[in-house]
MDAnalysis code that builds the backbone (N, CA, C; Angstrom):
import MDAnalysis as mda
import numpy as np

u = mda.Universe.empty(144, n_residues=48, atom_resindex=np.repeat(np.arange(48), 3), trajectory=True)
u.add_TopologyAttr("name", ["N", "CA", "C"] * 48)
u.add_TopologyAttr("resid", np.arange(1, 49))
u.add_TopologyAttr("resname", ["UNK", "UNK", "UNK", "UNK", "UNK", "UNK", "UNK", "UNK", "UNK", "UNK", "UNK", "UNK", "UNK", "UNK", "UNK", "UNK", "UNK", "UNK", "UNK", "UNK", "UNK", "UNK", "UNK", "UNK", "UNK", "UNK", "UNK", "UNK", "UNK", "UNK", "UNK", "UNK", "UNK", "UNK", "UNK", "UNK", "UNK", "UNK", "UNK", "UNK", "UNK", "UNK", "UNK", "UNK", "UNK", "UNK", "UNK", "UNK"])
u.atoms.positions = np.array([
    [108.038, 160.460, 123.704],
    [109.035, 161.362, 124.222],
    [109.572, 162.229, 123.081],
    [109.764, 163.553, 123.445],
    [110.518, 164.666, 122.143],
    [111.661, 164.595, 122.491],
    [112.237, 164.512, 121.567],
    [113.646, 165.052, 121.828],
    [114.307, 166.409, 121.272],
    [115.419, 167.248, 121.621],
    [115.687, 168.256, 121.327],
    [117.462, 168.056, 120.496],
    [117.749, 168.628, 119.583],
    [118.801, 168.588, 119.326],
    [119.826, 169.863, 119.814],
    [120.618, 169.525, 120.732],
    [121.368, 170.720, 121.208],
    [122.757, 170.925, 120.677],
    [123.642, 172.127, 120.528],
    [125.027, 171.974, 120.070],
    [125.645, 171.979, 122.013],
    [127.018, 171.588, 121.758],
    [127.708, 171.460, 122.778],
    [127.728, 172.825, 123.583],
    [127.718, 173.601, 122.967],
    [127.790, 175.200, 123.824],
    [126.293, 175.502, 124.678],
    [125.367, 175.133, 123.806],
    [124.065, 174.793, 124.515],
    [124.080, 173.869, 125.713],
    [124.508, 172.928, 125.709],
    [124.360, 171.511, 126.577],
    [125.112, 172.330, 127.691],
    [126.519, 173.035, 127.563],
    [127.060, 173.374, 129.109],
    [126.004, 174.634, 129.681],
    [125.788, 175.117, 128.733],
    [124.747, 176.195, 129.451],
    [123.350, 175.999, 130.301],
    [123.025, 174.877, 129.617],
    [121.619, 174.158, 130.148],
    [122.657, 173.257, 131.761],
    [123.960, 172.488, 131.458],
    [124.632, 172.290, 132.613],
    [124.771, 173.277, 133.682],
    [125.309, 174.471, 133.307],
    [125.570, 175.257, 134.145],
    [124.657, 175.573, 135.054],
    [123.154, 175.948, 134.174],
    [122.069, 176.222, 135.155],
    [121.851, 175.278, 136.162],
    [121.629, 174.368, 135.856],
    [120.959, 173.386, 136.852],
    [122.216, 172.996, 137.974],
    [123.548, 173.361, 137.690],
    [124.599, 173.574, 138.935],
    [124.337, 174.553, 139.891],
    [123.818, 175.885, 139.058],
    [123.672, 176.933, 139.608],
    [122.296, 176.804, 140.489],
    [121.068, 176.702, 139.978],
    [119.930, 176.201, 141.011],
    [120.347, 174.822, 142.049],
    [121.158, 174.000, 141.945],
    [121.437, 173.078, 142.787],
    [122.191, 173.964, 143.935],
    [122.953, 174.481, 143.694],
    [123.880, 175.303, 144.751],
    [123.460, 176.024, 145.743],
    [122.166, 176.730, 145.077],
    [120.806, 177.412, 145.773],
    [120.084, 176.386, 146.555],
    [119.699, 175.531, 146.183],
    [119.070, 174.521, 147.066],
    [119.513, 174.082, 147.830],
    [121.092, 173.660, 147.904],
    [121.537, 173.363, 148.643],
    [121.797, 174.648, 149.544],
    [122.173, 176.062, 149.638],
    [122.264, 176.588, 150.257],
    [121.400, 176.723, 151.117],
    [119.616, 176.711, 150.729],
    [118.251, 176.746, 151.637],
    [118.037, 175.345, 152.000],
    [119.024, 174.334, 152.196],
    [118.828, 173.338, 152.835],
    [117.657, 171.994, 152.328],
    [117.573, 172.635, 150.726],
    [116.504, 171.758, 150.011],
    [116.945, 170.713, 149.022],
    [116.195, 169.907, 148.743],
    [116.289, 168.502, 148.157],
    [116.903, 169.182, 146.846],
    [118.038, 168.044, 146.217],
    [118.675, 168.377, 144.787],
    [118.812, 167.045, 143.595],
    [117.604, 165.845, 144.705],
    [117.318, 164.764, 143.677],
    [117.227, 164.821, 142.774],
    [116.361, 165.996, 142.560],
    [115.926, 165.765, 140.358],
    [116.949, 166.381, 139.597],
    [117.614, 167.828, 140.141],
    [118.653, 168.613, 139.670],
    [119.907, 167.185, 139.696],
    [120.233, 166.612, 140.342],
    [120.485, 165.594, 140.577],
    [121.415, 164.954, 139.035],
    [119.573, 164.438, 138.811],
    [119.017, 163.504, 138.377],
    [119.552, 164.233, 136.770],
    [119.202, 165.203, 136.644],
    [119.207, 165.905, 135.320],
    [121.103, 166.543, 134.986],
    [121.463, 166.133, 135.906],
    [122.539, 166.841, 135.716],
    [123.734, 166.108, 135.164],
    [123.367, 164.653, 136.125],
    [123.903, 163.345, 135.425],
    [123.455, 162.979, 133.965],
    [122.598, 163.016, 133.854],
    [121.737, 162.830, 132.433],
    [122.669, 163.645, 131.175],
    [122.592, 165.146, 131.671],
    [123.054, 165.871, 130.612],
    [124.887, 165.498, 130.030],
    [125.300, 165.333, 131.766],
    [126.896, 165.329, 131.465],
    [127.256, 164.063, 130.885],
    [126.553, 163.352, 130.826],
    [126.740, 162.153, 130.133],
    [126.401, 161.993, 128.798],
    [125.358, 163.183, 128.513],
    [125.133, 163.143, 127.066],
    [126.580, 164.054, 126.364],
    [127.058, 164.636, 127.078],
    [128.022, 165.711, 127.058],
    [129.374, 164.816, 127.167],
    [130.021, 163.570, 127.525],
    [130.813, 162.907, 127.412],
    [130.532, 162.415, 125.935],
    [129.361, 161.857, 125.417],
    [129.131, 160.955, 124.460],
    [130.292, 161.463, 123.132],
])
């Protein structure tokens, strides 16, 4: 596995997106498991 080193201003931006495509999906009535999935991931790296 790679890992990436991000600064905090990065991490909400990479957050933001994947709020923003979730919102879309949810608007066309589509699955938001992985956005989900990734979104928890990040904000938690983002608490740390």
């Amino acid at each position: 596995m790679k890992k990436i080193k991000l600064d905090n201003f990065e991490l909400k931006v990479i957050i933001n997106s994947l709020n923003e495509m979730r919102s879309k999906l949810l608007n066309q009535n589509k699955e938001t498991d992985i956005i989900d999935e990734l979104l928890l991931k990040y904000i938690n790296v983002l608490e740390k």
